[in-house]
FIBAMAR-401068 format. One line per field, with one value per residue (C-alpha): residue in one letter; chain; x, y, z. Coordinates in steps of 0.02 Angstrom, whole numbers, plus 50000, padded with zeros to 5 digits. Layout:
// FIBAMAR-401068
residuo = [a;...]
cadena = [A;...]
east = [X;...]
north = [Y;...]
up = [Z;...]
***
This chain:
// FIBAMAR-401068
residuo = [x;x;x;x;x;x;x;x;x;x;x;x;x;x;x;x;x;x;x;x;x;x;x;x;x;x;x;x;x;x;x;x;x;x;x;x;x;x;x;x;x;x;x;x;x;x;x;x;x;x;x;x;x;x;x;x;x;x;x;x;x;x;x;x;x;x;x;x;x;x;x;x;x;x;x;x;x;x;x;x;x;x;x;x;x;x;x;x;x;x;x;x;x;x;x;x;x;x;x;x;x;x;x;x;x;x;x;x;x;x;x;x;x;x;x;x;x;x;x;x;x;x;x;x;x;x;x;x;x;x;x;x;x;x;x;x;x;x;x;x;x;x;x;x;x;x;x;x;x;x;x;x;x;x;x;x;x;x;x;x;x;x;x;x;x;x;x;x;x;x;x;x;x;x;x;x;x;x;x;x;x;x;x;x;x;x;x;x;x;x;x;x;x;x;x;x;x;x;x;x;x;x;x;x;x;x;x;x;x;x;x;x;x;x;x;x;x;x;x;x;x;x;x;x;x;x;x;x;x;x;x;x;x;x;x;x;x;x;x;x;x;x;x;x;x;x;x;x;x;x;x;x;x;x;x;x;x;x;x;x;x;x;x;x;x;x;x;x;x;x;x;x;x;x;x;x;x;x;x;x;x;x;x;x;x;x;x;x;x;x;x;x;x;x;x;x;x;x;x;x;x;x;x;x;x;x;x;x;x;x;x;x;x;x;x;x;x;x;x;x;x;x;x;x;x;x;x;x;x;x;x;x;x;x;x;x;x;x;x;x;x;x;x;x;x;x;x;x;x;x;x;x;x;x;x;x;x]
cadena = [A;A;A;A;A;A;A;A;A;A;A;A;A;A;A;A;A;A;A;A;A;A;A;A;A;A;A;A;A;A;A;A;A;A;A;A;A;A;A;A;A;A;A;A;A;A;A;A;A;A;A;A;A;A;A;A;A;A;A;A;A;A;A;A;A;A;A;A;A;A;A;A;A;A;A;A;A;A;A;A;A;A;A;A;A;A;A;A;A;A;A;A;A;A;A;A;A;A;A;A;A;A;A;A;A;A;A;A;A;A;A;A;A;A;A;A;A;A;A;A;A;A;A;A;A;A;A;A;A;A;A;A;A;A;A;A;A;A;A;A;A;A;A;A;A;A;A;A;A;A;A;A;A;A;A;A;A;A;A;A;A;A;A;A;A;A;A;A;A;A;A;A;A;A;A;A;A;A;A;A;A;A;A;A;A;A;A;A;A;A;A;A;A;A;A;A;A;A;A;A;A;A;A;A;A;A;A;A;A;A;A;A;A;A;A;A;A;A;A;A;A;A;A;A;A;A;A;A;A;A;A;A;A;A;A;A;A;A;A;A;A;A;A;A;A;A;A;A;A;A;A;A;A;A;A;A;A;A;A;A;A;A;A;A;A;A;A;A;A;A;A;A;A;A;A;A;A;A;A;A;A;A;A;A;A;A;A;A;A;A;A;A;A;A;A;A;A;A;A;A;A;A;A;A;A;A;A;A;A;A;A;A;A;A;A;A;A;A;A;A;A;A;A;A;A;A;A;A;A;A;A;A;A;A;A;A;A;A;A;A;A;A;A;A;A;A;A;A;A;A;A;A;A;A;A;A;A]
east = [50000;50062;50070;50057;50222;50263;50134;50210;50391;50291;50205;50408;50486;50336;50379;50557;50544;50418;50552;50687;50580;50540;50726;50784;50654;50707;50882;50890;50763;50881;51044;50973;50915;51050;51157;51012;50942;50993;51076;50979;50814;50681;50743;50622;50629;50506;50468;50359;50280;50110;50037;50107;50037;49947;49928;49745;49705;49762;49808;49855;50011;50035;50190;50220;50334;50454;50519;50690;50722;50757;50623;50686;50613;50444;50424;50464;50368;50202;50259;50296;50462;50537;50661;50656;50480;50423;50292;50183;50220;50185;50239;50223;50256;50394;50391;50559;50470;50333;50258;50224;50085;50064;49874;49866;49947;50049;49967;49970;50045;50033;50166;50281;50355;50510;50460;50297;50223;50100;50017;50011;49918;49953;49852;49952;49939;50057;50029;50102;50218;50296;50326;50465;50526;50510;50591;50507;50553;50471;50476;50462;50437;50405;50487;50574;50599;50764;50786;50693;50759;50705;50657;50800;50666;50760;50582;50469;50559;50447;50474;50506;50531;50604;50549;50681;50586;50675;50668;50717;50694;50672;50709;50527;50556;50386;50347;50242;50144;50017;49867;49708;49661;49475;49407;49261;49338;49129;48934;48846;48682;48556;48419;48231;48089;47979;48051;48191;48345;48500;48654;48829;48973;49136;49267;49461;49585;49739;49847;49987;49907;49736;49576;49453;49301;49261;49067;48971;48819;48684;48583;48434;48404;48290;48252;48292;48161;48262;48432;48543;48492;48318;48297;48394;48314;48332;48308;48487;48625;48778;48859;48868;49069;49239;49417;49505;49698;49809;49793;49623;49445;49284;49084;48954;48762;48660;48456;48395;48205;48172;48055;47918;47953;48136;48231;48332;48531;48660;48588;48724;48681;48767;48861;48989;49117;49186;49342;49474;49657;49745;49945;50047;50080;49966;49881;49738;49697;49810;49790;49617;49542;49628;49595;49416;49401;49261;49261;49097;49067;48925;48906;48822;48700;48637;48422;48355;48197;48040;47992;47802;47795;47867;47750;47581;47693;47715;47511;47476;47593;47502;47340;47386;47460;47297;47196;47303;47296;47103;47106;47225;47112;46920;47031;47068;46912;46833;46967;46945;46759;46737;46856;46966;47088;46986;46939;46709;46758;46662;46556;46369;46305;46164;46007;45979;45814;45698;45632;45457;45435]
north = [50000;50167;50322;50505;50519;50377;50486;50631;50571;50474;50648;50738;50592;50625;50809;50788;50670;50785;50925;50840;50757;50934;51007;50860;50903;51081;51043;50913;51045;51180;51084;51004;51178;51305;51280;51310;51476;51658;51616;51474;51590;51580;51629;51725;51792;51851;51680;51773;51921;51978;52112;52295;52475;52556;52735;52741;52708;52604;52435;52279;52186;52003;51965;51782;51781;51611;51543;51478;51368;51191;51069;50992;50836;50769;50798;50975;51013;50924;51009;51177;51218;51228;51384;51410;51454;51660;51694;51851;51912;52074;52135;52333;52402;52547;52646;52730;52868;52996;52954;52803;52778;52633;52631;52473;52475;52331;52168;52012;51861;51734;51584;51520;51384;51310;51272;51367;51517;51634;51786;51978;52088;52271;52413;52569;52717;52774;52938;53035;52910;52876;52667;52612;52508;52594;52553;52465;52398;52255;52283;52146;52118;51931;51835;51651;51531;51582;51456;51373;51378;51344;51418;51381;51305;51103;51029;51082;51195;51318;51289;51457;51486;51653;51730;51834;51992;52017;52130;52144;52247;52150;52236;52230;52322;52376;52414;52534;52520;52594;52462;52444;52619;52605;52730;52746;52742;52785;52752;52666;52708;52835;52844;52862;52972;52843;52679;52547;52562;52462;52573;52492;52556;52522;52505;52519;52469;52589;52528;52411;52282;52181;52194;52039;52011;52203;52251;52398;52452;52584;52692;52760;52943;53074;53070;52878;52805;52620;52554;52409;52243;52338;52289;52144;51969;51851;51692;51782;51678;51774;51879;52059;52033;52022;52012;52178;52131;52278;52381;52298;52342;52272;52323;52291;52307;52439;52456;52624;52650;52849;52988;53013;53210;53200;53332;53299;53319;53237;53191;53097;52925;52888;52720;52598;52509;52367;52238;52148;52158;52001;52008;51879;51707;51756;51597;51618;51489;51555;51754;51751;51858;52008;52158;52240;52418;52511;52680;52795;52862;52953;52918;53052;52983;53051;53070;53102;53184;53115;53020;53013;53209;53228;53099;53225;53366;53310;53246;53450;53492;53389;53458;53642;53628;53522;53686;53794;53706;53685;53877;53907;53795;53888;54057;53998;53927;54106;54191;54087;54099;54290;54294;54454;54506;54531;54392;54423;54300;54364;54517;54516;54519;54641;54551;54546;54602;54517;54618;54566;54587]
up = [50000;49951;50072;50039;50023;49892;49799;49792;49737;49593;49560;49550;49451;49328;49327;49291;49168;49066;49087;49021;48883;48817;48847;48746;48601;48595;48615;48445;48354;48374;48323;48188;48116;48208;48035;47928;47947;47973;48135;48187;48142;48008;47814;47752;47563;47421;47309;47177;47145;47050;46997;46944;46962;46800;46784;46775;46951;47121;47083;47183;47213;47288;47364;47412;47567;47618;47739;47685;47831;47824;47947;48097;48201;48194;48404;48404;48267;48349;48515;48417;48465;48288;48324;48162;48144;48106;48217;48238;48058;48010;47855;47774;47602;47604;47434;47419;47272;47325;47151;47219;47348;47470;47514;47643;47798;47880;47867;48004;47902;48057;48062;47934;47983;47865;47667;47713;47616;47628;47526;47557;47468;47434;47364;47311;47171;47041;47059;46914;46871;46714;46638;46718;46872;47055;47207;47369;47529;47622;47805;47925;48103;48193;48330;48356;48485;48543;48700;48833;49021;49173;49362;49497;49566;49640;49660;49526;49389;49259;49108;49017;48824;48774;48615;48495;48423;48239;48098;47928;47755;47592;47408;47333;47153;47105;46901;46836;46674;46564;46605;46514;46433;46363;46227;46134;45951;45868;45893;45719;45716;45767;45907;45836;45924;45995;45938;46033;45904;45925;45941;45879;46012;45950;46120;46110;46215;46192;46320;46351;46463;46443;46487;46535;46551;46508;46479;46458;46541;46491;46620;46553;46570;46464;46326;46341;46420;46437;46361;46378;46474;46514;46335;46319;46254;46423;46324;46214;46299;46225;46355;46298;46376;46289;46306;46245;46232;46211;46030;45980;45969;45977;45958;46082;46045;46142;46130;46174;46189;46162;46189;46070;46101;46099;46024;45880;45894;45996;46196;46319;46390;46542;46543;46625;46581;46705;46677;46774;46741;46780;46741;46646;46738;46880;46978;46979;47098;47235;47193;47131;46968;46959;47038;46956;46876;46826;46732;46701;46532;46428;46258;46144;46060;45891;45883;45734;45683;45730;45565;45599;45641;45467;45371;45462;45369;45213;45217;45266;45129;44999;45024;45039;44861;44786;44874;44789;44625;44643;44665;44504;44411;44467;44415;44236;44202;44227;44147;43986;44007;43994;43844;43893;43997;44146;44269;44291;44452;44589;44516;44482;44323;44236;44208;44002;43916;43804;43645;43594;43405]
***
């Protein structure tokens, strides 16, 4: 039978054991991975990077950050005392060029432990800047396992693990290009007074990058009672979308319903057009679709004259001139009648008398 006391030793054994179990872990982690890393630390480095600033508007970047490091043990890793593991990661894009504007703040990356990756994503603006390449820092801030001790305590030692808070700056060159530029190159076609016409818009895309999945919308506003997808087929299955790669162009149907009243000459119709821009060799998987832009226009649309208005004046038209003629004709007839040069149109005539022989 077993007394308080035999308890309590078993209790201390147990204690001491676990301690030495876990110095032992940490002590084969951090030799097996002292030689690897910066220092015994994590290696953290840029793997890839997507994306690129245009000059039209903010654009975003994705920077896939590494971790260098070789692995270590299996038992340190499932107990988490890989040394060198980042931890806490928080990462901020440093433009080194005012023209050159970093939008997001720092971003939390969470752990990397070794072979591991993760992605950050940046939003920034090239603000008056011209093509070229820019420079960019990435700045860095996360901590390791840097030991683990213990309390001078004989009985019942603490375990403690200190943390090492480090910081670094990675080269992040950051390029700068012309993007998607969209211009309306014409509009084929003419709005009628009081009829749905379909409008031909013909859409160019004069920069040096591509632009997907770009598609115009139509707003309706006087004297256009209802255009685009308001008047759209639903049982039509194309999708009024296309791909616009750099230097081409291509035409997109419009239906505008207008005004019976409408005034002819040239009346704006707001519109929008919406695309993605994906960069070369992006995953798309990984990344996503591309960051999305959308641009607000307003075509001018040509009315013409209200064709039924001028059908009621030619009608008017006809039969003032068959009055006219009917006139010129009644005037003639008299003139011919009387047999001189003076029209007896319109004046009374003496009464003639009867001699009785």
């Amino acid at each position: 039978m077993k007394g308080p006391g035999t308890a309590s030793i078993s209790r201390m054994i147990s204690a001491v054991i676990l301690f030495f179990f876990l110095l032992a872990a940490v002590s084969f982690s951090y030799s097996v991975s002292a030689e690897d890393g910066k220092n015994g630390g994590p290696d953290l480095d840029i793997s890839s990077v997507y994306g690129r600033l245009d000059t039209n508007g903010p654009s975003t970047l994705y920077v896939v950050l590494h971790n260098n490091a070789t692995g270590q043990a299996a038992k340190s890793q499932e107990l988490d005392l890989d040394p060198v593991r980042a931890r806490g990661i928080t990462a901020e894009l440093v433009s080194d060029d005012e023209r050159v504007k970093v939008l997001s703040g720092p971003q939390m990356a969470g752990s990397l432990g070794p072979g591991e990756n993760t992605t950050l994503e940046f939003m920034a603006l090239a603000e008056g800047a011209e093509v070229g390449i820019y420079p960019a820092r990435l700045r860095l801030s996360y901590s390791r396992l840097e030991r683990v001790s213990t309390s001078s305590e004989d009985i019942a030692p603490d375990i403690i693990f200190v943390y090492e808070d480090l910081s670094e700056e990675l080269p992040l060159p950051v390029k700068v290009v012309l993007g998607p530029k969209i211009m309306i190159q014409g509009i084929k076609g003419a709005a009628r007074p009081g009829e749905a016409t379909e409008l031909e818009v013909v859409v160019a895309n004069e920069g040096d990058e591509a632009a997907i999945d770009l598609q115009l919308e139509a707003r309706a506003n006087p004297p256009f009672l209802r255009a685009g997808d308001e008047l759209g087929n639903e049982s039509d299955e194309k999708p009024n979308y296309k791909d616009l790669e750099a230097g081409s162009a291509a035409s997109f149907e419009l239906m505008v319903l207008t005004e019976g009243n409408a005034t002819p000459g040239y009346s704006p119709l707001p519109c929008s057009i919406s695309y993605r821009i994906s960069p070369s060799g992006q995953d798309m998987d990984q990344i996503g679709k591309g960051s999305e832009r959308r641009e607000d226009i307003a075509l001018l649309v040509m009315v013409e004259e209200d064709s039924h208005l001028g059908a009621w004046m030619l009608f008017f038209a006809g039969i003032l001139i068959i009055l006219i003629l009917a006139v010129a004709y009644i005037y003639y007839r008299n003139f011919k009648r009387n047999g001189s040069g003076r029209s007896g149109f319109g004046k009374k005539r003496k009464p003639s008398k009867t001699l009785l022989g």
